[in-house]
C-alpha positions in Angstrom: -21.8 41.1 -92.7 -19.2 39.6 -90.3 -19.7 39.0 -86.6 -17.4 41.1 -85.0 -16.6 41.3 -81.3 -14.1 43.2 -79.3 -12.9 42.0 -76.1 -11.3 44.2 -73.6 -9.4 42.1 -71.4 -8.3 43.5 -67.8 -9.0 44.7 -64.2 -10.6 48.3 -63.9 -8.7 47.9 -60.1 -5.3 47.6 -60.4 -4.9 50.9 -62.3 -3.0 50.1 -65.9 -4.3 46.9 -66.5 -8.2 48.1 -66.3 -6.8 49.9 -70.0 -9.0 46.9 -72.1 -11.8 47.3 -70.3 -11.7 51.6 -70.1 -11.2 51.2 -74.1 -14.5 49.5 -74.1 -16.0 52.1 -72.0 -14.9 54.9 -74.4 -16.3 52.6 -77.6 -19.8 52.5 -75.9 -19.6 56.4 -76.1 -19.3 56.3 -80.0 -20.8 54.7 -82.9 -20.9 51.1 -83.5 -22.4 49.1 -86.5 -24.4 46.5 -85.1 -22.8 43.3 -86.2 -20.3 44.3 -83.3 -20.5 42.9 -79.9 -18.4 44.4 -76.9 -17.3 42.0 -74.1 -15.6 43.0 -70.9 -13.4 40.0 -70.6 -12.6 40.5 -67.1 -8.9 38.8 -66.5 -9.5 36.8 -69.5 -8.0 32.8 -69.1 -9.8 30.3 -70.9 -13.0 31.8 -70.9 -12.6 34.0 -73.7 -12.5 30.7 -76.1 -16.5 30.7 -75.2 -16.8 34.0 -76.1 -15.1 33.8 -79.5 -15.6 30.1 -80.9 -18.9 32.4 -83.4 -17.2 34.9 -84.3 -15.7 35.8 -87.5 -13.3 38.4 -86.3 -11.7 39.2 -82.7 -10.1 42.7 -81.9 -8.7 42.1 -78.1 -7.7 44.9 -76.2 -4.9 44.0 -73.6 -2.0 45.4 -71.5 1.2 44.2 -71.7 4.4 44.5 -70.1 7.7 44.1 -72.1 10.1 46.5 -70.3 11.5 47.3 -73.9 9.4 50.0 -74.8 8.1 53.3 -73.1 4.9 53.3 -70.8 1.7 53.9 -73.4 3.4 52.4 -76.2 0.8 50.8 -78.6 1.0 47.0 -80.1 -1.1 45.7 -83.1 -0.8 42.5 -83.2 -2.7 39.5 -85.6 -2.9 36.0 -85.4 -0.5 35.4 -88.4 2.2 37.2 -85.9 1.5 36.1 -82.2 3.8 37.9 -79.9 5.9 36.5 -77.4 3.4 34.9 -74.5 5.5 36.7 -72.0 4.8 40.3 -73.1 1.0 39.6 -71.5 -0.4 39.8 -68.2 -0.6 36.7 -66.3 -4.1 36.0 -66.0 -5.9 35.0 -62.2 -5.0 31.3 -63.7 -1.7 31.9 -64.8 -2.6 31.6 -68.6 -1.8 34.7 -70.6 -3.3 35.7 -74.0 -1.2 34.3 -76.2 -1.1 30.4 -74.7 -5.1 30.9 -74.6 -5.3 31.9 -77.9 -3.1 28.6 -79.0 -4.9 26.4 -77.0 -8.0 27.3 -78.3 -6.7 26.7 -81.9 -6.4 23.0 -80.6 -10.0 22.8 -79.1 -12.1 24.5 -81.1 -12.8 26.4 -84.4 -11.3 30.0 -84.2 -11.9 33.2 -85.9 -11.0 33.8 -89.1 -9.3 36.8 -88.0 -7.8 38.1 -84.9 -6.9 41.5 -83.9 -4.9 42.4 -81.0 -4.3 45.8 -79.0 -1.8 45.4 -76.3 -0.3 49.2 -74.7 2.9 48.8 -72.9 1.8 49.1 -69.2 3.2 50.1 -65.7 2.9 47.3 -63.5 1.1 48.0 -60.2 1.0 46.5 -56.9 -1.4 48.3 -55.0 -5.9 48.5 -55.9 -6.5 51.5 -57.7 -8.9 52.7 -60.6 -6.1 55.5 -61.4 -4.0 54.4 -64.4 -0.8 56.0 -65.7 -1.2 59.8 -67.8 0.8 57.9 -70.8 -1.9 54.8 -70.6 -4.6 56.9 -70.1 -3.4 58.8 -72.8 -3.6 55.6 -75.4 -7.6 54.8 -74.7 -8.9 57.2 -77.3 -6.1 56.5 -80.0 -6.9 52.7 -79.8 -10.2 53.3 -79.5 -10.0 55.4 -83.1 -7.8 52.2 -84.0 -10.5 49.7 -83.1 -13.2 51.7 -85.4 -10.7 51.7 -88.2 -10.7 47.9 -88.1 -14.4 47.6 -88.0 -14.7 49.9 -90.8 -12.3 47.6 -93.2 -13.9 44.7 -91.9 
């Protein structure tokens, strides 16, 4: 059986991009096989490589920001077809996803497979737990999408 763990990556305070880590929160209400490990990732940076170097598959839940696409838009994303670095947040030291994820293919052994979940975000200046109706709107639907991954895992 594989070790599986899903990282929500985000801050529950600055309303949109809390979306990985209230996709976690609506996991814990279901479910989940016990070879699966949920991590609230916080920010993220390079201290999701110490939560991933066991693992044999990674589902990360993300917002991002591409401009391109309409607000609650959702990404699937693998490690075979990284996206752009600039489509994630920056995180609190200025390394996004994507370059973390690289690096870590430098440092250390990485997952044999990696999942990611990114939902096209509104960016927010102020504090708030409130996040957008359309990104609220995408936490169960990736959430179903997370539980189809574990399920063809």
């Amino acid at each position: 059986m594989k070790n599986i763990k899903v990282l929500g990556i985000g801050n529950i305070l600055v309303g949109d991009d809390g979306f990985g880590p209230r996709v976690l929160e609506e996991l814990q209400t279901r479910e989940i096989p016990e070879n699966v490990e949920l991590i609230d990732a916080g920010v993220g940076g390079m201290a999701i490589l110490s939560w991933i170097e066991d693992a044999d598959k990674i589902i990360i839940i993300d917002s991002v920001q591409t401009g391109n696409e309409p607000v609650g838009t959702i990404y699937r994303f693998t490690d075979k077809e990284m996206p752009p670095s600039d489509m994630f947040m920056l995180s609190l030291h200025d390394l996004n996803l994507v370059d973390t994820i690289n690096i870590g293919r430098v440092v250390q052994k990485m997952p044999d497979e990696i999942i990611i979940y990114g939902v096209e975000v509104v960016r927010l200046a102020e504090f708030t737990k409130e996040m957008s109706p359309e990104v609220e709107a995408a936490v169960k639907e990736v959430a179903d999408l997370v539980i189809e991954e574990i399920k063809n895992s």
